[in-house]
C-alpha positions as CSV (number, residue, x, y, z in Angstrom):
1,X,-6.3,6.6,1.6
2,X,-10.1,6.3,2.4
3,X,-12.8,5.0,-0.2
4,X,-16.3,6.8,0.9
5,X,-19.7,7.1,-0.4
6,X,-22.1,9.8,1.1
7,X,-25.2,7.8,2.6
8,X,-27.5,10.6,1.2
9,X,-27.2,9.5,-2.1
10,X,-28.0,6.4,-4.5
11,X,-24.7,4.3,-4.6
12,X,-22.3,5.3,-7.6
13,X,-23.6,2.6,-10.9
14,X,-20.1,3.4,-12.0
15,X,-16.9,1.8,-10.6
16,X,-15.7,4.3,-8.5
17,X,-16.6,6.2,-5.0
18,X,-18.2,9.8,-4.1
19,X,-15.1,10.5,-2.3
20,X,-11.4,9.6,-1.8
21,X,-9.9,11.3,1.1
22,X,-5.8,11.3,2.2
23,X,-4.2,12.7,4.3
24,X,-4.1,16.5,3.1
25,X,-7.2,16.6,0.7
26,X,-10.6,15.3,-0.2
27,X,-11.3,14.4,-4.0
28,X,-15.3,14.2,-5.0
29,X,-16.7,12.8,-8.1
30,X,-18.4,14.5,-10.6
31,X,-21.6,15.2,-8.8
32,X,-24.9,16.1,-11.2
33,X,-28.5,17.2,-9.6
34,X,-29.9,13.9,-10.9
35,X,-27.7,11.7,-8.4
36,X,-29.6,14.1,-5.3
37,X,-32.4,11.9,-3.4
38,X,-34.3,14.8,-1.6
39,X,-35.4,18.2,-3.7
40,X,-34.2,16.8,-6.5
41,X,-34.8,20.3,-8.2
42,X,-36.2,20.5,-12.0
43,X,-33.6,19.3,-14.2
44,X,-32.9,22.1,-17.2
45,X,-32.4,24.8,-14.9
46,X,-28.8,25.0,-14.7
47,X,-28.8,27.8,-11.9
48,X,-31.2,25.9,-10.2
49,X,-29.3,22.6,-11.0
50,X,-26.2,24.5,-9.8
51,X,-27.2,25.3,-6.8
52,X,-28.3,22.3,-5.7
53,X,-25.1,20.7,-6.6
54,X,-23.0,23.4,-4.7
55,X,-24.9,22.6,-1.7
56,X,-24.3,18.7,-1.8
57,X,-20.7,19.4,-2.4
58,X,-20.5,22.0,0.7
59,X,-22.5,19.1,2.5
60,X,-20.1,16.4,1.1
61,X,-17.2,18.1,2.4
62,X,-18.5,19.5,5.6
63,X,-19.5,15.8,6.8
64,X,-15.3,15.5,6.8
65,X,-14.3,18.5,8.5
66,X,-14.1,20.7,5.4
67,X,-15.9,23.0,3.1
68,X,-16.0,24.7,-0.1
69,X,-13.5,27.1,1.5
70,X,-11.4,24.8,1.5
71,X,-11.9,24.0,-2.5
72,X,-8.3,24.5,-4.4
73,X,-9.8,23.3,-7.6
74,X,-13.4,22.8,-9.2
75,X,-14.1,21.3,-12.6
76,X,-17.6,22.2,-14.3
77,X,-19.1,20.8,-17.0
78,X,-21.8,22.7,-18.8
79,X,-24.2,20.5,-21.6
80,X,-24.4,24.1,-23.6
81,X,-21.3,26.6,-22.4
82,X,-23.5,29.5,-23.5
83,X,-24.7,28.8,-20.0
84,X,-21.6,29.6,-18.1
85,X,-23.1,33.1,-17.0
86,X,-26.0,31.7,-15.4
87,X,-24.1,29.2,-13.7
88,X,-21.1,31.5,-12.5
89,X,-23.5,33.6,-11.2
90,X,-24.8,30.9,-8.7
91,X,-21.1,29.2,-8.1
92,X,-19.9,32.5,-7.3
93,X,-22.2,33.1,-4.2
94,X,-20.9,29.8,-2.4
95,X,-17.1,32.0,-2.1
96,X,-15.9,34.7,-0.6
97,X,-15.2,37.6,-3.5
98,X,-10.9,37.5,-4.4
99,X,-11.4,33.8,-2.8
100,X,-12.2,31.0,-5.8
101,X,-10.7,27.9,-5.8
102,X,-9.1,27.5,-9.8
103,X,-12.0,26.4,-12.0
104,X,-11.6,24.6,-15.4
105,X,-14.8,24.9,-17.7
106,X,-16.0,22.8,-20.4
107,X,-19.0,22.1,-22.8
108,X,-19.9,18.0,-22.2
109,X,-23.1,18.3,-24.2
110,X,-24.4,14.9,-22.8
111,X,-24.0,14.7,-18.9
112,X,-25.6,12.0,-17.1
113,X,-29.1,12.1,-16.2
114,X,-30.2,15.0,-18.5
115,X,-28.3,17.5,-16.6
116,X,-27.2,20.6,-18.0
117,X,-24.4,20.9,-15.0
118,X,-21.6,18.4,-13.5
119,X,-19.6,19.4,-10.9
120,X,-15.9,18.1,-9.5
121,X,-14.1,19.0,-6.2
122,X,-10.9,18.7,-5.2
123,X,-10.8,20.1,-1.3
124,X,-7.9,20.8,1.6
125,X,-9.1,18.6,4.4
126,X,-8.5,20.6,8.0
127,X,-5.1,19.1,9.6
């Protein structure tokens, strides 16, 4: 197994790494729009923080030969679930339609840096 942090952001203040790749699939912490150095976008926003988060993720992935295509499972975590619409309408657009990785849901009502989204991956790496 490999231990990674992405270089593009701060280094984890928790025991533990951005990534832990073996030899079929990539696991990524949870991964909140606070922890992003560059456009941090406005935290509250949760389609706004969504996106963002997708992106790193995609980026995450991509910089070890996979993708959210590759995704097989994806945990949210929403601070108020009445926001799930607003944020499945922004995860859904990173997918192709018939194509989503399984998805668990759930209200954490005090994510880490204000955030009103979290966001775990769990990826196929290409053989």
């Amino acid at each position: 197994m490999e231990f990674r942090n992405d270089p593009n952001l701060p280094e984890p203040d928790f025991p533990g790494s951005h990534m832990v790749l073996d030899d079929r699939y990539v696991f990524i912490s949870g991964l909140v729009a606070a922890d992003l150095r560059a456009d941090t976008p406005e935290l509250g926003d949760v389609a706004t923080e969504t996106d963002a988060v997708m992106r790193a993720l995609d980026s995450m992935l991509k910089s070890v030969g996979s993708g959210l295509e590759s995704a097989v499972r994806v945990d949210v975590h929403l601070a108020d679930l009445r926001d799930i619409d607003a944020m499945a309408r922004v995860y859904e657009a990173f997918f192709k339609p018939g194509r989503y990785p399984a998805r668990t849901c759930t209200e954490s009502p005090r994510l880490c840096g204000g955030c009103r989204v979290e966001i775990t991956v769990m990826a196929r790496r290409a053989l």
